[in-house]
N, CA, C and O of each residue as an XYZ file, in Angstrom:
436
protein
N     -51.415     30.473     10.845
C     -52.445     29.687     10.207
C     -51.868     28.326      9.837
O     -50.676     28.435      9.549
N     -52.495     26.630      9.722
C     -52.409     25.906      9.833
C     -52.421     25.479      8.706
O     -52.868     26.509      8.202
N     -52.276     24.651      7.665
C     -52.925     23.708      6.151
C     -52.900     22.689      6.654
O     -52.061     22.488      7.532
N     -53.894     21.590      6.241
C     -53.880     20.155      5.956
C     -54.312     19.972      4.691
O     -54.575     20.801      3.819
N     -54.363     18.606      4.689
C     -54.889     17.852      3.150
C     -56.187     17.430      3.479
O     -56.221     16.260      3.859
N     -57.468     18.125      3.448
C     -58.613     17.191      3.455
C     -59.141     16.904      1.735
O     -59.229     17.738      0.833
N     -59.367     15.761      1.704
C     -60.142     15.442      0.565
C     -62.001     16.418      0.217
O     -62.702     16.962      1.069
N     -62.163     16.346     -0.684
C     -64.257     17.314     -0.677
C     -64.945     16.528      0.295
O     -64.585     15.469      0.810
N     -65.805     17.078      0.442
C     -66.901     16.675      0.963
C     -67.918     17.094      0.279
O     -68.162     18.231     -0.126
N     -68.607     15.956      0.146
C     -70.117     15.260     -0.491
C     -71.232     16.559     -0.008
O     -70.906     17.375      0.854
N     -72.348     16.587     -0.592
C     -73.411     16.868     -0.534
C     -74.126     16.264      0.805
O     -74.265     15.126      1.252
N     -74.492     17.503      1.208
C     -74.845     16.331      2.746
C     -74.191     15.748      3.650
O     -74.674     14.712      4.109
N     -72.776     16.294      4.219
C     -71.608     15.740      4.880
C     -71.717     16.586      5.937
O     -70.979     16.355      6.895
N     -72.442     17.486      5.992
C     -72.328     18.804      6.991
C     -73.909     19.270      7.441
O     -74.688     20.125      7.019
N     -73.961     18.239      8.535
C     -75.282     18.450      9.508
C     -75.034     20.092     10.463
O     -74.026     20.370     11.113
N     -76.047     20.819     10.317
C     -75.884     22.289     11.165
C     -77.223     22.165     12.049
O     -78.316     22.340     11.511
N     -77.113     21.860     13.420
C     -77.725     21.940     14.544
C     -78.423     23.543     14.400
O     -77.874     24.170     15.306
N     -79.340     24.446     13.705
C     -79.419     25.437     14.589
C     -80.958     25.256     14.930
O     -81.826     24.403     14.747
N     -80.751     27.464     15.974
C     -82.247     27.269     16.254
C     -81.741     27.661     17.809
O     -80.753     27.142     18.330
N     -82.548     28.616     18.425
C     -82.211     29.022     19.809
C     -81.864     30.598     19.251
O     -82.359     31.488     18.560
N     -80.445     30.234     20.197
C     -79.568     31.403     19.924
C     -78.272     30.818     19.530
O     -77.230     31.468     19.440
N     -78.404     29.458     19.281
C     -78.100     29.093     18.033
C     -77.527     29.024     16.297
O     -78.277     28.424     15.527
N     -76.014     29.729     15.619
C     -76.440     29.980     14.738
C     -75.288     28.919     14.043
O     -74.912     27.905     14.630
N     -74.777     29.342     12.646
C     -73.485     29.029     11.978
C     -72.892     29.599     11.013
O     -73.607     30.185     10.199
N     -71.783     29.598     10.865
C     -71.154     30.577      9.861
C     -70.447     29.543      8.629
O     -69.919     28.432      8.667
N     -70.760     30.610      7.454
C     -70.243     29.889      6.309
C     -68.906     30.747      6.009
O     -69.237     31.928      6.121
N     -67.789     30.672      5.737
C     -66.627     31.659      4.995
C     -66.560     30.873      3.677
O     -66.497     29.649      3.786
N     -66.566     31.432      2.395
C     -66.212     31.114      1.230
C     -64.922     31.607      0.996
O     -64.377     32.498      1.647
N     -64.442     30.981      0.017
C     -62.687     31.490      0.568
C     -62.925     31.195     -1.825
O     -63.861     30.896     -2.566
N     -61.546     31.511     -1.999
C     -61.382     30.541     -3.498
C     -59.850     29.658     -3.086
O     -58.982     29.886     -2.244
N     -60.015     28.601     -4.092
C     -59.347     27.188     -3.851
C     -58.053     27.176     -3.464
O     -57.507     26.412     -2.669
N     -57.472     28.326     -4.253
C     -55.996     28.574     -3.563
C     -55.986     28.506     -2.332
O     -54.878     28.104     -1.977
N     -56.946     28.773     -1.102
C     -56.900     28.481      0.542
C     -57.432     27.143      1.050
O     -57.456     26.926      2.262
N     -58.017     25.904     -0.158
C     -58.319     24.357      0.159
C     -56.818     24.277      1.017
O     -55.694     24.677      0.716
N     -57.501     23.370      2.560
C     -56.493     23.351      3.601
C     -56.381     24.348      4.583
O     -56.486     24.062      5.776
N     -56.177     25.494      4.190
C     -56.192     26.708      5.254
C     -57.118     26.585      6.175
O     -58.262     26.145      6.058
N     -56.452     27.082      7.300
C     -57.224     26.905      9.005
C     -57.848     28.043      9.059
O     -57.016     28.744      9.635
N     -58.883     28.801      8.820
C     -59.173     29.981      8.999
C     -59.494     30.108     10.449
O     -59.739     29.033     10.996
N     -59.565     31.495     11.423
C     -59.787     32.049     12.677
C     -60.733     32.448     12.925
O     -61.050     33.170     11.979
N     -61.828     32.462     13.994
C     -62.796     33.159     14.141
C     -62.971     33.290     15.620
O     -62.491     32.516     16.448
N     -64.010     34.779     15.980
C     -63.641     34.745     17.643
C     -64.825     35.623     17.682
O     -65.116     36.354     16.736
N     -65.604     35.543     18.925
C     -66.479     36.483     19.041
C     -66.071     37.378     20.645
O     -65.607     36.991     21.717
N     -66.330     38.147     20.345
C     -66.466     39.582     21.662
C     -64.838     39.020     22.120
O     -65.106     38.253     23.045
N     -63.654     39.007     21.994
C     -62.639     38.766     22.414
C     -62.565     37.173     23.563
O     -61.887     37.039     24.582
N     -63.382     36.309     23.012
C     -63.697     35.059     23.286
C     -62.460     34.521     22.773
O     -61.593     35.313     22.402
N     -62.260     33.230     22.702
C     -61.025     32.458     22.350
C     -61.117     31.890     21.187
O     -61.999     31.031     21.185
N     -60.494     32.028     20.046
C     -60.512     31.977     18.929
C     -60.856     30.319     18.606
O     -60.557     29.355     19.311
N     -61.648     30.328     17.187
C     -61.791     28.910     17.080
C     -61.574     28.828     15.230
O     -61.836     29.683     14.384
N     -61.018     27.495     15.082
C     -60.397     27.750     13.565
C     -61.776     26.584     12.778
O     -62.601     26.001     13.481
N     -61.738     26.495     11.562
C     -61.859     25.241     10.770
C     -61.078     25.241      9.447
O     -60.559     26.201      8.877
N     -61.106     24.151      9.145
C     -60.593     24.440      7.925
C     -61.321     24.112      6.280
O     -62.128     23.290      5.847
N     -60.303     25.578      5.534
C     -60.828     25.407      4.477
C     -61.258     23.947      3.205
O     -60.366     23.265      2.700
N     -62.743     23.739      2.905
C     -62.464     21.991      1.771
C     -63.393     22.562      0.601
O     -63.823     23.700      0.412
N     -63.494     21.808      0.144
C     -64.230     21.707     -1.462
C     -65.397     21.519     -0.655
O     -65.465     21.223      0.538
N     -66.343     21.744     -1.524
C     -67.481     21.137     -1.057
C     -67.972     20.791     -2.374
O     -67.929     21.713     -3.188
N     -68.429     19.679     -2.780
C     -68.921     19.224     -3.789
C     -70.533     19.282     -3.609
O     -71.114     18.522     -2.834
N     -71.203     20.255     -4.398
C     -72.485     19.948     -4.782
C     -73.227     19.687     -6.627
O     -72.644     19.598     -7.707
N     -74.724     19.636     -6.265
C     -75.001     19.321     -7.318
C     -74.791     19.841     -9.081
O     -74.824     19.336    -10.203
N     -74.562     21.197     -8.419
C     -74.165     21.962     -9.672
C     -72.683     22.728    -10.123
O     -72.414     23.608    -10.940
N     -71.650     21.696     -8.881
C     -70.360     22.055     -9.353
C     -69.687     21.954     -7.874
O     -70.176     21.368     -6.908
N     -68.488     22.641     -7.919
C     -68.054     22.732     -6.635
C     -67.721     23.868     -5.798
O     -67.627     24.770     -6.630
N     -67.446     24.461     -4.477
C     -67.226     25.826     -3.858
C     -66.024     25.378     -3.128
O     -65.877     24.163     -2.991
N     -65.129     26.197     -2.633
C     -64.402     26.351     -0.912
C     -65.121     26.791     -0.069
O     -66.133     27.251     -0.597
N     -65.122     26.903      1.136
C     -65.444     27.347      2.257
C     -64.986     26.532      3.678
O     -64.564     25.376      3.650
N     -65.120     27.221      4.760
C     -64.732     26.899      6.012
C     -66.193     26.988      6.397
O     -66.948     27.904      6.070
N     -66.550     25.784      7.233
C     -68.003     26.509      7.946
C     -67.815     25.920      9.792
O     -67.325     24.922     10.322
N     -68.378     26.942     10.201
C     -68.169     26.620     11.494
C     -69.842     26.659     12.171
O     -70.617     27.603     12.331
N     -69.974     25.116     12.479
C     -71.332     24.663     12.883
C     -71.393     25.300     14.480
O     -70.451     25.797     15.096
N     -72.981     25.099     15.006
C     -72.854     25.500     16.645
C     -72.172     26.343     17.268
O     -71.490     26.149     18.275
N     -72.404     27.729     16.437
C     -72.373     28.824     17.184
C     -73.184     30.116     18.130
O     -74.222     30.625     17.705
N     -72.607     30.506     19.325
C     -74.013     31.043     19.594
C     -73.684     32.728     19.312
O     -72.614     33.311     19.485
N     -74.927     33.258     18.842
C     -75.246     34.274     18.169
C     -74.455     35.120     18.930
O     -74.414     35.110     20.160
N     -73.588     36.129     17.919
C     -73.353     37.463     18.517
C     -72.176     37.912     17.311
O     -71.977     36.977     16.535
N     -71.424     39.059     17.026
C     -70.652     39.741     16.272
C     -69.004     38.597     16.045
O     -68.442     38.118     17.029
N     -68.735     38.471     15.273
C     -67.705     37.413     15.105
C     -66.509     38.336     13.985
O     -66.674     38.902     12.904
N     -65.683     38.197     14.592
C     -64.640     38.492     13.539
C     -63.479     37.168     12.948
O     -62.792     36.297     13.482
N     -63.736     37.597     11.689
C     -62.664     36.359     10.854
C     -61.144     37.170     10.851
O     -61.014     38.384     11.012
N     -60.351     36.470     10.692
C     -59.248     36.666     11.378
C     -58.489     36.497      9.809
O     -58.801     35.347      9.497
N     -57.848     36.935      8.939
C     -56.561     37.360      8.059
C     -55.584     36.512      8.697
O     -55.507     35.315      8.419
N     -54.724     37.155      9.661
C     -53.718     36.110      9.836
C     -53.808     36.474     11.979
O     -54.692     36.937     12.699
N     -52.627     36.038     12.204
C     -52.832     36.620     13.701
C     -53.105     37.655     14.704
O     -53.481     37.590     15.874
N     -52.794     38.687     13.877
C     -53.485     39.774     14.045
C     -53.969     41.082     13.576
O     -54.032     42.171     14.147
N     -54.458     40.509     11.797
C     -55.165     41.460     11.400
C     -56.628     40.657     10.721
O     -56.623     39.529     10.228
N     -57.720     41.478     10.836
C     -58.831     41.037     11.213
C     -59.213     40.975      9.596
O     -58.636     41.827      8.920
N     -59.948     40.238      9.015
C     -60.480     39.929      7.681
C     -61.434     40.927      7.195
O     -61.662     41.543      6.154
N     -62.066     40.796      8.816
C     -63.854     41.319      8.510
C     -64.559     40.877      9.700
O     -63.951     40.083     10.416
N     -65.772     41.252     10.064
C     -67.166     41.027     11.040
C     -68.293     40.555     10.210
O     -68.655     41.018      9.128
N     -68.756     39.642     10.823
C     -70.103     39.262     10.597
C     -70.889     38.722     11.569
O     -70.335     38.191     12.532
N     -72.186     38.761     11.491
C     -72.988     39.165     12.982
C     -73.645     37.559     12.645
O     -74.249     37.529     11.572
N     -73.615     36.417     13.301
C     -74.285     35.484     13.514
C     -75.426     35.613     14.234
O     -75.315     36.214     15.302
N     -76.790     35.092     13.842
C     -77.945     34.974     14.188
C     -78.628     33.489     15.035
O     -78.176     32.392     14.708
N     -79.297     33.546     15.695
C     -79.420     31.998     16.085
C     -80.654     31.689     15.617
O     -81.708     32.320     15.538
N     -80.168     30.123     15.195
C     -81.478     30.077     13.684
C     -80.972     29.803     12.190
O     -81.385     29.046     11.312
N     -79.886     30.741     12.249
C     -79.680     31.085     10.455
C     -78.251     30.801     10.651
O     -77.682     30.390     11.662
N     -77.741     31.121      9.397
C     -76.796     30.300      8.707
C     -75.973     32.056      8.485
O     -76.741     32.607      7.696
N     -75.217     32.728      8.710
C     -74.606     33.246      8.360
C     -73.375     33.450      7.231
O     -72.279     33.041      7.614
N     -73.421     33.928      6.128
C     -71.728     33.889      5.216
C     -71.155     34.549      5.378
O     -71.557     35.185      6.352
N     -69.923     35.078      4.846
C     -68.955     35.890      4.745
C     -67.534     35.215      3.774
O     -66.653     34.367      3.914
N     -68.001     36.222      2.741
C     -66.758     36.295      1.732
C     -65.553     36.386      1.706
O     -65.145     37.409      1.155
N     -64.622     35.542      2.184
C     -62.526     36.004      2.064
C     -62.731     37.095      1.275
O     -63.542     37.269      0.365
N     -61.675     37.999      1.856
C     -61.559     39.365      0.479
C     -60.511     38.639     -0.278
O     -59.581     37.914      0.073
N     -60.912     39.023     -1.328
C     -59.976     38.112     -3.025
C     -58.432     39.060     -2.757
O     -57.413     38.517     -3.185
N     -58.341     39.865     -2.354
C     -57.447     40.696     -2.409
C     -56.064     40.655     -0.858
O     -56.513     41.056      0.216
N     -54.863     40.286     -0.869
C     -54.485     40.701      0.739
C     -54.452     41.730      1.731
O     -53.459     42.438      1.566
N     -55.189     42.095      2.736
C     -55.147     43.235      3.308
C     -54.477     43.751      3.324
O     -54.542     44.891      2.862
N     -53.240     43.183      3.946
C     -51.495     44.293      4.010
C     -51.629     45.312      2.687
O     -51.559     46.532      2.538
N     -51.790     44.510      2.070
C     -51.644     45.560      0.703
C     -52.123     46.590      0.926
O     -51.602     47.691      1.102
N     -53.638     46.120      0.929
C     -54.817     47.497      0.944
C     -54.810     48.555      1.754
O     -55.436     49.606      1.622
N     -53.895     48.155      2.806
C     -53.828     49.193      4.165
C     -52.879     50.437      3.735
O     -52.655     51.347      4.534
């Protein structure tokens, strides 16, 4: 996994094309991962990252990774290189989330 330094992003910085089959995914992460490259891949497709920023809105601020222009089907978020976070099924049209587990997997296993 990757870090950079991005600064927040504003209210309204993040145009999402959907609609078709069409969808996008939100990951909420907490701030300790601002920077982190998170992984995502569908049906053993080729993985695609974004990374974690602030997002500043009107009633405070969140983390998340969101990955715009995706087309619909079962997606797995990726932990580290090869243990899997979690699945979530993107829709085309809608906006999909999925929660970081607060907790590290290794552990839990």
């Amino acid at each position: 996994m990757h870090e950079h330094a991005y600064g927040p992003s504003e209210t309204g910085s993040v145009v999402l094309d959907l609609g078709g089959e069409t969808g996008a995914l939100i990951v909420y992460t907490g701030r300790d991962l601002h920077g982190r490259e998170i992984e995502i891949s569908r049906d053993g497709d080729r993985r695609t990252h974004s990374a974690v920023r602030e997002r500043r809105v009107r009633d405070g601020s969140f983390h998340s990774a969101v990955y715009p222009d995706l087309p619909a089907g079962i997606y797995t978020v990726w932990w580290d290189n090869d243990t899997s976070a979690g699945t979530v099924s993107v829709h085309g049209g809608a906006i999909a989330e999925f929660v970081w587990p607060s907790r590290g997997l290794a552990a839990s296993g």
